[in-house]
VOFI-670863 format. One line per field, with one value per residue (C-alpha): residue number from 0; x, y, z. Coordinates in steps of 0.25 Angstrom, whole numbers, plus 5000, padded with zeros to 4 digits. Each point is the difference from the previous one (the first is absolute). Layout:
<atoms>
resi NUM/...
c1 X/...
c2 Y/...
c3 Z/...
</atoms>
This chain:
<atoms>
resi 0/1/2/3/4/5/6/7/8/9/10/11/12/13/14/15/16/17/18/19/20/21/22/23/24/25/26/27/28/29/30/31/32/33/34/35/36/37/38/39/40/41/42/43/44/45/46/47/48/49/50/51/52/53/54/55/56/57/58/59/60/61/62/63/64/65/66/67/68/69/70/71/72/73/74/75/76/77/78/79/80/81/82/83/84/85/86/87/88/89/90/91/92/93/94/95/96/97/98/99/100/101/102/103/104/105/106/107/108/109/110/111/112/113/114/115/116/117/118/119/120/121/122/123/124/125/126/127/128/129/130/131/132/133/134/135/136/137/138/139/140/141/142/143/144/145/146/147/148/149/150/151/152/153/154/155/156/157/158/159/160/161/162/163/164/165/166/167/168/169/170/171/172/173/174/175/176/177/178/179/180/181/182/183/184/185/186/187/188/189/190/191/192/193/194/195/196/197/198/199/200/201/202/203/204/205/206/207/208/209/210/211/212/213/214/215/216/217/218/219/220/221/222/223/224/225/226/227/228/229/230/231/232/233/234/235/236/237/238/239/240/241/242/243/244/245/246/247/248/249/250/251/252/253/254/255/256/257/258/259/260/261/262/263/264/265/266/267/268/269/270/271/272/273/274/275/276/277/278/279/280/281/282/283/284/285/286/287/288/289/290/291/292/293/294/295/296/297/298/299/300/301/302/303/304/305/306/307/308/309/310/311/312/313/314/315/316/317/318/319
c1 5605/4999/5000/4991/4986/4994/5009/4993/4985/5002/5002/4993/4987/5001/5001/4989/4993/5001/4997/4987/4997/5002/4991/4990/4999/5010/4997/5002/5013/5004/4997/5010/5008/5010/5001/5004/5011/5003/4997/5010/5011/5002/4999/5011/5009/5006/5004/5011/5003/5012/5008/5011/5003/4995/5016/5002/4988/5004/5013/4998/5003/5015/5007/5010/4989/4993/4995/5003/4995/5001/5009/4996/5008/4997/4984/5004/5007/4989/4989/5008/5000/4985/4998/5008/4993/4986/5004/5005/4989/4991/5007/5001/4984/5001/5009/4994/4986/4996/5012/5001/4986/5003/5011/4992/4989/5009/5007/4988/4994/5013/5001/4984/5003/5012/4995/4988/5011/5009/4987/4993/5014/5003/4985/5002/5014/5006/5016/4996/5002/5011/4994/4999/4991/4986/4998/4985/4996/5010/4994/4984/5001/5007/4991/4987/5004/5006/4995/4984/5003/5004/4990/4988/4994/5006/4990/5004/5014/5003/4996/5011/5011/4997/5001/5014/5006/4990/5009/5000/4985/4997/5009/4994/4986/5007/5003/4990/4994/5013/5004/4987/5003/5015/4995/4990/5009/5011/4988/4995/5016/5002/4986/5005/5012/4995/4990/5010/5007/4989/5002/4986/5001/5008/4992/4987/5008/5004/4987/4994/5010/4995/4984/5003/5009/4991/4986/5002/5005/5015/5002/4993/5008/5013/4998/4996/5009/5011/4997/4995/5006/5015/5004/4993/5007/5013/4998/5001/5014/5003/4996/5008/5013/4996/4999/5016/5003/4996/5009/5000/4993/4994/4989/5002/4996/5008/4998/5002/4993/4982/4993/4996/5014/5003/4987/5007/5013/4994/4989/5011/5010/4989/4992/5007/5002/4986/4996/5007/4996/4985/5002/5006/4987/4991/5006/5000/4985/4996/5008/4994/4996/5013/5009/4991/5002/5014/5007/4991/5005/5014/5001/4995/5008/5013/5000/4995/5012/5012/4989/4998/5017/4999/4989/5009/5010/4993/4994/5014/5007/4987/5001/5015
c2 4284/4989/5007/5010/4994/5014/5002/4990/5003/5015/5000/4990/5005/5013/4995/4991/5012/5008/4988/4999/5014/5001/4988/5005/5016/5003/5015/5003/4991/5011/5012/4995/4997/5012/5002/4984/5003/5012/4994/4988/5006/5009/4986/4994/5011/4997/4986/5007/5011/4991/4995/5010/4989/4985/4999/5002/4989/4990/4999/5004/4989/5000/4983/5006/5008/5014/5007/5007/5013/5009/5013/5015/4999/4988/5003/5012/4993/4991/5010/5009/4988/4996/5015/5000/4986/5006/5014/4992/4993/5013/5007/4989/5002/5014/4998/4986/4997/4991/4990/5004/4996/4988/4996/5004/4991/4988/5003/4999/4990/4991/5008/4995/4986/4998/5005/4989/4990/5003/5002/4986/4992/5007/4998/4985/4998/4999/5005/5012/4997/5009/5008/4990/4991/4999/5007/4996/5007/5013/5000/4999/5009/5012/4997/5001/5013/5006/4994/5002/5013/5004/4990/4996/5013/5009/5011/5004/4998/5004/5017/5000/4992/5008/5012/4995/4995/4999/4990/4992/5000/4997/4987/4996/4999/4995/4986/5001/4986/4992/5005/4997/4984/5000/5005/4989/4991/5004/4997/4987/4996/5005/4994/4987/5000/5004/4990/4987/5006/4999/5017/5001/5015/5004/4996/5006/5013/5001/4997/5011/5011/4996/5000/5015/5004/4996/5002/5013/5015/5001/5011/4994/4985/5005/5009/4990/4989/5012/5005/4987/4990/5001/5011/4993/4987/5007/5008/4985/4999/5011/4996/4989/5008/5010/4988/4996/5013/5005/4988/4987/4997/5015/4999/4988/4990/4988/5001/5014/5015/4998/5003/5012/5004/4999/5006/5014/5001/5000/5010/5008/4998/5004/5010/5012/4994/4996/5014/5007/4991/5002/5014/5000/4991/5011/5011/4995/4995/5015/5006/4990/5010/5007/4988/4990/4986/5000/5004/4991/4988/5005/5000/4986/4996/5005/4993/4987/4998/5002/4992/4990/4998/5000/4987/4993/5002/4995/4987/4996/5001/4990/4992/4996
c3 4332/5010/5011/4999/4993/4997/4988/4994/5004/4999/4987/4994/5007/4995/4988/5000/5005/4989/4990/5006/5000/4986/4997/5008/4999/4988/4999/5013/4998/4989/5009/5011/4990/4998/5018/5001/4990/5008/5015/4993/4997/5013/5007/4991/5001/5015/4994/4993/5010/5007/4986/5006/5012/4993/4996/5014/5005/4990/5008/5015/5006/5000/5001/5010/5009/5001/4988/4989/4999/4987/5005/4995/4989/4995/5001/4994/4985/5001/4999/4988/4993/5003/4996/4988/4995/5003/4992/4987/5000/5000/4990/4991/5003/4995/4988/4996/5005/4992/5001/5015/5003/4993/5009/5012/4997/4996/5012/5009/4994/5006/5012/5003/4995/5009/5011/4999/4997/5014/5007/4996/5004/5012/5005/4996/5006/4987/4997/4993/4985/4992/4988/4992/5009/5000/4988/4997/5013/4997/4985/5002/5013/4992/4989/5008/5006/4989/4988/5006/5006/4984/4992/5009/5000/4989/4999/5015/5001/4983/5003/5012/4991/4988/5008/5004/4987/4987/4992/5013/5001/4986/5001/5012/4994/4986/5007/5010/4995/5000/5010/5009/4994/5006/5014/4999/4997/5010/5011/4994/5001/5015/5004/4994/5006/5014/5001/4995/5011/5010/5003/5001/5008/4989/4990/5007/5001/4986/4995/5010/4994/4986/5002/5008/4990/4988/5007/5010/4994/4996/5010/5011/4999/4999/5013/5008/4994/5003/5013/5006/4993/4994/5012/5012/4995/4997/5014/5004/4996/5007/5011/5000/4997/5010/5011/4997/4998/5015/5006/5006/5014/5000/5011/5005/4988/4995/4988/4998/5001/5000/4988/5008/5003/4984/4997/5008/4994/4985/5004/5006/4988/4991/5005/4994/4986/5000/5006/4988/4990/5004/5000/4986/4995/5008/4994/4985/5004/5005/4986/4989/4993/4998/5001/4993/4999/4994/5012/5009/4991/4999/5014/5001/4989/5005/5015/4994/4993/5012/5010/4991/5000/5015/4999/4990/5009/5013/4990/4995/5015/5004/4989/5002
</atoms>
């Protein structure tokens, strides 16, 4: 995040960008809305298309010299149980919706909280906090993207949730107001905090997300924030592993492997998991009608739950 400035500028323009769009030409903003969404999350997917080896990454480097490298059978146990994690999670799905759907949005609402949180202090130079840590930032982050996707607009994202699990959907609007109250309270805190702490980018950031989030089309603000925020930033940290993982002195620098050089051994690790992935969201894209918006979901729903284990395992190693 230090290193390499565009992972701030990136994101934050593209989301200023959209912002201003929707201040200035909000139906237009609505008719875009539905192919940023989809053009967002075919952008995030590669950010999860290498979890198979980050155990590996976290712990190249080896004290004694040379590398560790994951063998057949190892990568092999490790993908079953990745597998396996993401096919509970999808029949829990399929037997519970409502209850699974739950889950799932709890569980991203931390996932995108933390994320901003490990971001935010390894950008500053901070020790990355433990989970408790920097709990203000992790709270009103999860609750802007969460919370607004589901309160800020509910006439656009109510049909899609009701469609998934009525009971769900009629709770959601139930305690639309409070719950409207505790992400603006969340906020205020983080903002506090922030600012007493002279983190002024954050601070700018955060407010950013919330005026998008609030102002722009549900559909719209999370697919940019997740094609162009949380996985760019989160492609960062690859990066980064990738850069230890590919060995000391590699092309002559010091200090370690070039960006560049980091930059091809994570395309390379992840372009056939990304491939297969896009192809997955391709085909359930081309078969809506059949599939609908249950499977498209589920499918989601299932791999956030193993990668989300994969990043709380990369944040505690950090951490520590």
């Amino acid at each position: 995040m230090r290193a390499l400035p565009w992972l701030t500028w990136v994101p934050v323009s593209a989301m200023a960008s959209l912002l201003l769009l929707a201040v200035a030409a909000p139906a237009q903003t609505s008719s875009v809305a539905l192919p940023l969404a989809v053009v967002g999350a075919a952008l995030g997917i590669p950010h999860g298309a290498v979890d198979h080896l980050v155990p590996w990454w976290w712990g190249a480097v080896d004290p004694r010299g040379g590398s560790r490298r994951p063998t057949t059978a190892r990568l092999a146990l490790f993908a079953g149980a990745y597998a396996a994690v993401a096919a509970l999670a999808l029949a829990a799905f399929l037997i519970a919706p409502t209850a699974a759907l739950l889950a799932f949005l709890v569980l991203s609402a931390v996932h995108f909280g933390r994320g901003e949180v490990v971001a935010c202090a390894e950008r500053a130079g901070r020790r990355v906090p433990n989970s408790r840590g920097d709990w203000p930032l992790a709270l009103a982050h999860g609750g802007v993207v969460v919370g607004l996707l589901l309160w800020a607009r509910p006439s656009d994202t109510g049909p899609l949730l009701r469609g998934l699990s009525p009971r769900l959907a009629d709770t959601t609007l139930a305690i639309r107001v409070p719950a409207l109250w505790l992400v603006v309270v969340a906020v205020t805190v983080a903002l506090v905090v922030l600012l007493r702490g002279r983190r002024r980018l954050e601070a700018v950031e955060l407010t950013l997300l919330a005026a998008t989030f609030t102002l722009a089309p549900p559909l719209a603000a999370f697919g940019v924030y997740f094609g162009l925020w949380h996985s760019l930033r989160h492609t960062g940290r690859l990066l980064d592993l990738a850069r230890g993982a590919a060995g000391p002195g590699r092309c002559g620098e010091r200090e370690g492997p070039a960006w560049s050089t980091a930059g091809r051994v994570l395309a390379r690790a992840a372009a056939v998991p990304a491939a297969v992935a896009l192809l997955a969201v391709l085909a359930l894209w081309w078969a809506r009608d059949l599939a609908g918006l249950q499977a498209e979901v589920g499918v989601l729903l299932a791999l956030t739950f193993p990668h989300a284990a994969v990043v709380w395992g990369l944040d505690r190693r950090r951490s520590a």
